[in-house]
N, C-alpha and C positions, 0 to 999 in steps of 0.2 A: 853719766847723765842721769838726770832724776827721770826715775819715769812717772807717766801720766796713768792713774785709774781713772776707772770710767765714770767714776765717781764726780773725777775731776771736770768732766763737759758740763755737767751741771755750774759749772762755775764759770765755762765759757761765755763771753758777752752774747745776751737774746739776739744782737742784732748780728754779727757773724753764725748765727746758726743759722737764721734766716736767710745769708746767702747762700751756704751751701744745701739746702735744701730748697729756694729755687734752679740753679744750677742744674742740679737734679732732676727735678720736673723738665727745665727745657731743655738737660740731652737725653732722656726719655721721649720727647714730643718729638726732635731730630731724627732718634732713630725711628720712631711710629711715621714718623711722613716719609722717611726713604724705603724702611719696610713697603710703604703705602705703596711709592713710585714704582718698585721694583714688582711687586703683584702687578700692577697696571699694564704696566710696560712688557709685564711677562702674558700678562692676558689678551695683549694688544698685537703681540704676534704673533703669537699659537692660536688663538680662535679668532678673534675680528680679520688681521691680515694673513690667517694662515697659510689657504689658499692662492695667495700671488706667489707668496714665496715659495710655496712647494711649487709650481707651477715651474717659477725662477731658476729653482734649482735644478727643476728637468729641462729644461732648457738649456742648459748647460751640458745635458747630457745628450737628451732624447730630443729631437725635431721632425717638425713635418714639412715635408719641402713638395709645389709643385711639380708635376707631370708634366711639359707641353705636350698635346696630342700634334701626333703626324697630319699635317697637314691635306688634307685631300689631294688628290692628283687632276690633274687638266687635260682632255684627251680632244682631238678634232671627230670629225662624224664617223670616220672611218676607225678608230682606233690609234691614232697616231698620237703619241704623247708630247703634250706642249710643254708642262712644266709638272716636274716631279720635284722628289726630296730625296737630297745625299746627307750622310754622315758629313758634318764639320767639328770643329771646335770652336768653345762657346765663354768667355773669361765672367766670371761672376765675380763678386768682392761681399761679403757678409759684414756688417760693416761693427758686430760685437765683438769676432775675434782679432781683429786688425791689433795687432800690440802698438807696429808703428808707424800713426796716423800718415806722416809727412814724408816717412821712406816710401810706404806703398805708393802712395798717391803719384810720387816723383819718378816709381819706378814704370808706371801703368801711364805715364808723361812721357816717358821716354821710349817706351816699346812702341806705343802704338800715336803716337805721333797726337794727342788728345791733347786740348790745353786745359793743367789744373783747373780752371773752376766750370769745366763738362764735366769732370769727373766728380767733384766739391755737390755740383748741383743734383749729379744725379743721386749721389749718397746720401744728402737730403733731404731729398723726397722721399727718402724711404728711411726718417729716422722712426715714424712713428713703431715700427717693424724692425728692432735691429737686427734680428734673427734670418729672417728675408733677407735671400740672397740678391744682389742688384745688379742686373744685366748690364755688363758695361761695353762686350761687341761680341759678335758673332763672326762666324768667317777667319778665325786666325790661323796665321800660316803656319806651317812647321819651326819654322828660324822663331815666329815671336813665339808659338810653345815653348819653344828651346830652351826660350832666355828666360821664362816667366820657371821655367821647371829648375834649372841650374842653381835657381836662387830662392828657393822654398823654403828654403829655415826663415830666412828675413822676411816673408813676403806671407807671414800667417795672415787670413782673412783671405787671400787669393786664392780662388777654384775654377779651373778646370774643366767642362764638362765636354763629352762629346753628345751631340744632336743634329736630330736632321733639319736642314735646311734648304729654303726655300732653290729650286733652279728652274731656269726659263731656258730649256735646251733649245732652241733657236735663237738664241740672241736677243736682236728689236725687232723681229720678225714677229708682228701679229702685237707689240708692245702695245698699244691707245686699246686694243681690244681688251687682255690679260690682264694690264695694269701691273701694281706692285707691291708690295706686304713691307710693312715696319713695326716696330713696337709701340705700343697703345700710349698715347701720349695723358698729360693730365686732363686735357679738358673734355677728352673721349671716357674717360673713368666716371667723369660726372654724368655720362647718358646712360640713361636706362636701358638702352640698343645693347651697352656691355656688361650689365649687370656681373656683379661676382665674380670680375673676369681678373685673376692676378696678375699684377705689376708685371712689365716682361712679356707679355703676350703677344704675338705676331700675331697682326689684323690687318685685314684686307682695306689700304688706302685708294685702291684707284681703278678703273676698271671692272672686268670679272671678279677679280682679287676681291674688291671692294664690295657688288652687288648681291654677288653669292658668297659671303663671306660666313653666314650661319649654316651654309651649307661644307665649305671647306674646313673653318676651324673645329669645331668638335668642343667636346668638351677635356678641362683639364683635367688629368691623373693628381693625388698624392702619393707619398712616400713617407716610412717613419725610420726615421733613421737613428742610431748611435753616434757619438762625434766624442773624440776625444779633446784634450783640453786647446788645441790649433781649430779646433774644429772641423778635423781630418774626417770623413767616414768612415767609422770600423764595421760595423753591420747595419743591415738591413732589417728591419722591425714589421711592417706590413708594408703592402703595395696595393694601392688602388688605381689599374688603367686607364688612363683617359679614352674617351671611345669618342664615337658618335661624327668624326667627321667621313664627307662623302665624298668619291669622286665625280667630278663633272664630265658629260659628251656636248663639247661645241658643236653650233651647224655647220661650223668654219670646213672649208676645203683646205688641207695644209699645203696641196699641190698649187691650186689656184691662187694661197694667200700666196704663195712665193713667188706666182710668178705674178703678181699685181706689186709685189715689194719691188722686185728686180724692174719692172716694167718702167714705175715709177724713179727708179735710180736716187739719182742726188737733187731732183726736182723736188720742189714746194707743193703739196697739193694732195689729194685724196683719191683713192682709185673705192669702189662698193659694188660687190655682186651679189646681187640674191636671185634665190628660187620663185619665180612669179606665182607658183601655184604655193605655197606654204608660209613665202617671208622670210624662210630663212637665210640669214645672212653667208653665204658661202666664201667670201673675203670682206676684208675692210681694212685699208691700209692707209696712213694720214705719215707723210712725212715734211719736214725732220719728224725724227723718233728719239725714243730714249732709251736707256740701258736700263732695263726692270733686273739688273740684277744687280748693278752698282746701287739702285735705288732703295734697293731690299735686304743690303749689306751692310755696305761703309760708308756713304756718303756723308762726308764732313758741312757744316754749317755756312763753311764757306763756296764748296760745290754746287752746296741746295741753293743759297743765292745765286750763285751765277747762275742756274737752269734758271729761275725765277725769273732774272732780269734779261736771259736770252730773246734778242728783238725776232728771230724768228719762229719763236713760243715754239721748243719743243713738245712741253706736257699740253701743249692744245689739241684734241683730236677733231681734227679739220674735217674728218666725215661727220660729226653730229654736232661740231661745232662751229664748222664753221662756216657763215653764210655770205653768199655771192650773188651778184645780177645772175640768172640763168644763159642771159642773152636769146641768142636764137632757139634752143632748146624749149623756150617757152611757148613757142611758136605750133610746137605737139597740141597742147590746150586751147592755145584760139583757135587752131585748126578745127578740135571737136567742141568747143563755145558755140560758135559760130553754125555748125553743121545741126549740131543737137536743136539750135534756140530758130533753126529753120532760119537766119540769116544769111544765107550765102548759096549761090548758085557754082557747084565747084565747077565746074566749067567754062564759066565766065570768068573773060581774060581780061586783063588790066595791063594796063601801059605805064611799063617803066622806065625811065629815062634818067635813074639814076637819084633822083631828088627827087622831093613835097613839101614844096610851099605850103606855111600853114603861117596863118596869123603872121605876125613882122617876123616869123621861123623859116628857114628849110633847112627839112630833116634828109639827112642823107641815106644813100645806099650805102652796103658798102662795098658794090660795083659799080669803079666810075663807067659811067653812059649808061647804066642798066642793065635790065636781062630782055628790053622789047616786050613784048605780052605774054602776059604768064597767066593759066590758071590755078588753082590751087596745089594741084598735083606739082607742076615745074614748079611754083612759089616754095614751098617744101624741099623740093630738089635739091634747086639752088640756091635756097633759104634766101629768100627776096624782102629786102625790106619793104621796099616800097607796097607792096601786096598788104602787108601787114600793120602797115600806118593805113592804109587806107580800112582793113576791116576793123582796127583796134576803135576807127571813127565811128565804124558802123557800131558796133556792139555796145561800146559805153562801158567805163569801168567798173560799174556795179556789176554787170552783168558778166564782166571776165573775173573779178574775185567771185562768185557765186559758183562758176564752172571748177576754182581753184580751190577752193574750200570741200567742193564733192568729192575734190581728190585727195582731199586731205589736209592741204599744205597749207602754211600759215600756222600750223598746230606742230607741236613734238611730236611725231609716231607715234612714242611708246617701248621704245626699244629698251631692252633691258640695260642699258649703262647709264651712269650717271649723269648729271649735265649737260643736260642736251637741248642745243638751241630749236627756238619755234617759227625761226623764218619770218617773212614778211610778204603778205598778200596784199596789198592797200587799194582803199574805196574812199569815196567821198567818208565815210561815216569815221573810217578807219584816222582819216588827213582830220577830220573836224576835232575827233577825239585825242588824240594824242599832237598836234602840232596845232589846233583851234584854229584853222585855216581852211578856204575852202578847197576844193576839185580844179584844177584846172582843165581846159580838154586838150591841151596841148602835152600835158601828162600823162595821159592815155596812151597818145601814140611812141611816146618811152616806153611806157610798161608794155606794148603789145610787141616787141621785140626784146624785150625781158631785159629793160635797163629801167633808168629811173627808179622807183621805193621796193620796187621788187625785188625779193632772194630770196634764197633757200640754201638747205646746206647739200650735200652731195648725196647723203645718204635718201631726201627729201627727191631729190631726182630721180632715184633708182626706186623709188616709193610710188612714184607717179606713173612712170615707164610700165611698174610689174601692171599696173591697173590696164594699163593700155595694152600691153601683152594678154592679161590674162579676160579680157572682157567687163573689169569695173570692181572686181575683188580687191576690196581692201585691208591685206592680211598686215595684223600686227609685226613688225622684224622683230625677228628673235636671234639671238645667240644660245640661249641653250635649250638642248637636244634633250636629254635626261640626266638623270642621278644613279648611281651605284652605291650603294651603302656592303663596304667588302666586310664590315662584321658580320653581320646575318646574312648576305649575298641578296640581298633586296633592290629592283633597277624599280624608278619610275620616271615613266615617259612622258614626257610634255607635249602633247599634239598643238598644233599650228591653230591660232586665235584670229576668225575670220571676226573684222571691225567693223566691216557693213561692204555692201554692195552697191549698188548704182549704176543703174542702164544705163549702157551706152548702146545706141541701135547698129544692127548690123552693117547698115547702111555705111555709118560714120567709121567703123573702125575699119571696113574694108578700104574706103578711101585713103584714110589716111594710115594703115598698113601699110598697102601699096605702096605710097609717097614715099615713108622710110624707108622700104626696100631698095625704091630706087635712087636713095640720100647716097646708098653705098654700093649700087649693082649700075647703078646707067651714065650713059654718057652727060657730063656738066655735073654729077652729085659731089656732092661739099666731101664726101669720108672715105671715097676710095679704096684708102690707107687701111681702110677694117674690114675689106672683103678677106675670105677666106675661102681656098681650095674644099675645105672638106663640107662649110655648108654656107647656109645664106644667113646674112644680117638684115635686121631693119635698127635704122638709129637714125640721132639728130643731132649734128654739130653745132655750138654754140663757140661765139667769141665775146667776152663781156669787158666790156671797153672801159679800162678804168680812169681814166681822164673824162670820159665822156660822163662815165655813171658819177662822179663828183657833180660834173657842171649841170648835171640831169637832163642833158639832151644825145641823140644818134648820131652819128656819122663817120665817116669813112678816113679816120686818120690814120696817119701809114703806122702804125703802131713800133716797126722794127727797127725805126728811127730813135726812140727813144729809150731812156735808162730802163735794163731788167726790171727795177723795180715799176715802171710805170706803164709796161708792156701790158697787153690782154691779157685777161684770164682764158685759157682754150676748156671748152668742154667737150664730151659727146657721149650721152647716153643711147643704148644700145638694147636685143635683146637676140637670143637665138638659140637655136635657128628657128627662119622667118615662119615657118609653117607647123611649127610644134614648140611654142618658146618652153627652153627648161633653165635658161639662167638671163638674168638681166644686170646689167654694167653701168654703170655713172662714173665714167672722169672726170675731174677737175687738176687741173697744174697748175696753180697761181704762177701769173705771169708769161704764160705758154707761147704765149700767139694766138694762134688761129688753129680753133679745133679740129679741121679737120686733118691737117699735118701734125699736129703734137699728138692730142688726145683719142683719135680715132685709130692710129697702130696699137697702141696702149692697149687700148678695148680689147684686138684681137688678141694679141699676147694672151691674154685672161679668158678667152671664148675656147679658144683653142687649150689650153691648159684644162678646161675643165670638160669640155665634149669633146676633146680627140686624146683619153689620157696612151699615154704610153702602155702597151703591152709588156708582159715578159719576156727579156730578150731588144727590148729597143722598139719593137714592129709599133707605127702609127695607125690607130683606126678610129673610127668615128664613135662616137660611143652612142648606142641605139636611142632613139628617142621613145 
């Protein structure tokens, strides 16, 4: 082959030299712009994003994982513990390490009975967080550890943990009161009530649970941990405690709550004791009830709705929520209306025959033929309508809401639980404003036996009664006693919130003392049923006609005739003993009958339970006033 000198290019054509010395230039420019890229891109993750991704990388190693703090504990006056915290197990799922999306999911479907997209939803709630672990239940058994353990190589992202949880050691005993704890749901994350609270958190939904719930929860622990590539825990890196929650002293009686449960049985309705001089609630019992501890555990979607849809509303707590005709219990009030506003001579007797023509009306007793002439004292007794149509005429309904309003009612308490209803006291202004209609007077003589626009809820009974026990103190009810804080050993006591006072004259309450004495100690009284051996009662029996309080008129229909459901409500509030009151009682039994056979033994059960407690050894004594 001939070869080429270099002599020889010069001979090459100008225009082939011209290309290979463009050519040139632009893979010189090629490599200058990838050079370029590769700085860039190298600058672009070492300094601009360096930070996420070492961040990324420890993550992979190193995490910090919430604390839940222990729960506070719940104790009655005495010391007696309501609800504490046991060790359980607790299944988490971290939804970074999971290798296989569709085996876990299927497997955590099949243990615990969950349908794929509870489980889907909850994991996406928490993608912003794949590192966060995601509370998927609490409460599991041995057998489902079992099965979740056996299968651990497959089931990476699955954890384990044991914690203490929520337990209600009596059961539904005292349940409307306590309430029940679940995990913080999304639209609770968005109040500023839970500020910074992490995903997972057990919060007080209902109840004490609910009220005192910056007092139970506390605040959350971290943890920093090591994990290996399953994202197992090898060590422990720092630990910061969650502190800060308290225990609670209810005013509750646990002796009395029990026997106000028992008393109560399988009946509809609400049993309420409190301390006349303080307010404090010493029982309060509303059934149906609920299981606070399936409620705080497992309950499925499908569960929650059937409670929901249940027509005899177990989650209702019938003592502050739920309101009734008083009936003849109301009959306390016009007594001292009446006595206080200087309209009535109690002495002066009135003729009952049973019935009162009124307007094209007659209102009935509900003693057919009557009681003959009654003064205030027998009207009382034997809770006389007709007595009571006739003062309800005299007084005038403004004047019986104004004596009912001094007492409070028509308003909520104040009690420390949630939702709590405000009753109804009705006046001409009351009828104008809310139905634009006028007064009528034949609706007067409804309300003055406590039917027609009138009600309140039970707890609003025992509200009224303390006032008339204690001479016109009207102390706020309370549930809780004080706080314990077991880190530092720090109690703070809550003393009793007087709301106001209001004379009532010697005169009136000794009248009508007596009267209720003898509702339960004399011969004709309506409550018999609630004397007791060891001391004296004063109370008032109420029957609230619920056919009648629909049609908004009185009268004497044979009530035993008809369906449970369309029967009386029986009441009878109560207080004792009659010469030193230290507790006071409000029944209600939706449906009862006639209070002084349903609801007046009831009372006793719960007088006696709390002033005659049992000694050591069995021995019954009266407990000193």
């Amino acid at each position: 082959m001939k070869r080429m000198d270099l002599r020889d290019y010069s001979s090459l054509p100008q225009e082939n030299l011209r290309k290979i010395q463009r050519r040139i230039v632009f893979l010189l420019i090629v490599i200058g712009i990838g050079f370029c890229g590769i700085l860039v891109r190298s600058w672009t993750l070492q300094i601009n994003e360096g930070s996420f991704y070492q961040e990324q990388s420890e993550n992979n190693r190193i995490r910090e994982v919430f604390i839940q703090p222990r729960r506070g504990r719940i104790y009655d006056r005495n010391g007696n513990i309501l609800v504490n915290n046991v060790p359980g197990f607790t299944l988490y799922l971290i939804p970074e390490d999971v290798k296989d999306h569709d085996y876990v999911i299927h497997k955590v479907s099949e243990v615990l009975g969950f349908p794929n997209e509870e489980i889907v939803k909850k994991i996406d709630q928490r993608q912003s967080s794949p590192y966060l672990p995601v509370k998927i239940r609490d409460g599991l058994t041995l057998k489902e550890v079992a099965l979740f353990e056996e299968d651990q190589l497959n089931l990476a992202g699955l954890k384990i943990e044991v914690e203490y949880q929520r337990n209600y050691v009596f059961g539904r005993t005292a349940s409307h009161v306590l309430g029940y704890v679940s995990e913080i749901n999304e639209k609770q994350m968005e109040s500023s009530v839970y500020d910074n609270l992490p995903p997972g958190t057990l919060i007080g939904q209902y109840g004490i649970e609910k009220r005192y719930d910056q007092y139970l929860r506390g605040e959350p622990g971290e943890k920093g941990i090591e994990v290996d590539a399953l994202g197992h825990e090898i060590k422990i890196l720092n630990v910061r405690e969650p502190e800060g929650s308290k225990d609670l002293y209810l005013t509750i009686d646990l002796a009395t709550q029990q026997a106000a449960e028992q008393g109560l049985g399988e009946e509809a309705g609400a049993i309420v004791a409190m301390e006349p001089e303080t307010g404090d609630i010493l029982a309060m019992t509303s059934h149906p009830a609920f299981d606070p501890q399936a409620l705080s555990e497992r309950i499925s979607q499908k569960e929650w709705d059937l409670l929901l849809k249940d027509p005899f509303k177990p989650l209702n707590n019938r003592a502050i929520q739920g309101t009734y005709p008083p009936g003849s219990v109301f009959k306390i009030l016009m007594s001292i209306a009446a006595l206080e506003a200087n309209k009535l001579d109690p002495q002066q007797g009135v003729s009952c025959q049973g019935a009162l023509p009124f307007g094209k009306r007659v209102f009935r007793d509900w003693k057919r033929g009557g009681h003959g002439i009654v003064d205030l004292h027998r009207s009382l007794v034997e809770s006389c309508d007709v007595y009571f149509y006739k003062l309800g005429e005299e007084l005038g309904i403004d004047l019986i809401a104004d004596e009912a309003h001094r007492f409070g009612l028509g308003h909520a308490t104040g009690i420390d639980l949630p939702s709590e209803k405000e009753g109804i006291i009705p006046s001409t202004e009351w009828k104008l404003k809310t139905r634009n209609e006028q007064w009528f007077p034949g609706e007067t003589l409804s309300v003055s036996i406590g039917q027609g626009y009138v009600n309140f809820t039970p707890l609003q009974a025992a509200y009224m009664m303390s006032q008339v026990a204690n001479g016109g103190y009207r102390y706020k009810p309370r549930l809780l006693k004080e706080t314990y804080d077991r880190q530092n050993e720090r109690k703070e006591t809550f003393p009793p919130v007087l709301l106001e006072s209001h004379e009532i004259s010697s005169r009136t309450l000794k009248i009508v003392r007596e009267a209720l004495r003898g509702v339960v100690h004399e011969p004709h009284g309506t409550a018999g049923g609630a004397k007791s051996e060891f001391f004296e009662t004063a109370g008032k029996t109420g029957t609230a006609q619920v056919i009648a309080a629909k049609a908004g008129v009185g009268g004497n229909l044979n009530s035993k005739t008809l369906p449970k459901l369309l029967q009386d409500h029986a009441w009878f509030v109560a207080y004792a003993p009659y010469d030193h009151p230290k507790i006071v009682v409000a029944v209600l039994v939706e449906h009862g009958g006639h209070g002084g056979s349903t609801a007046a033994p009831l009372a006793k059960k719960v007088f006696e339970a709390y002033l005659n407690k049992p000694k050591e050894g069995g021995e019954q004594t009266l407990k000193k006033s």
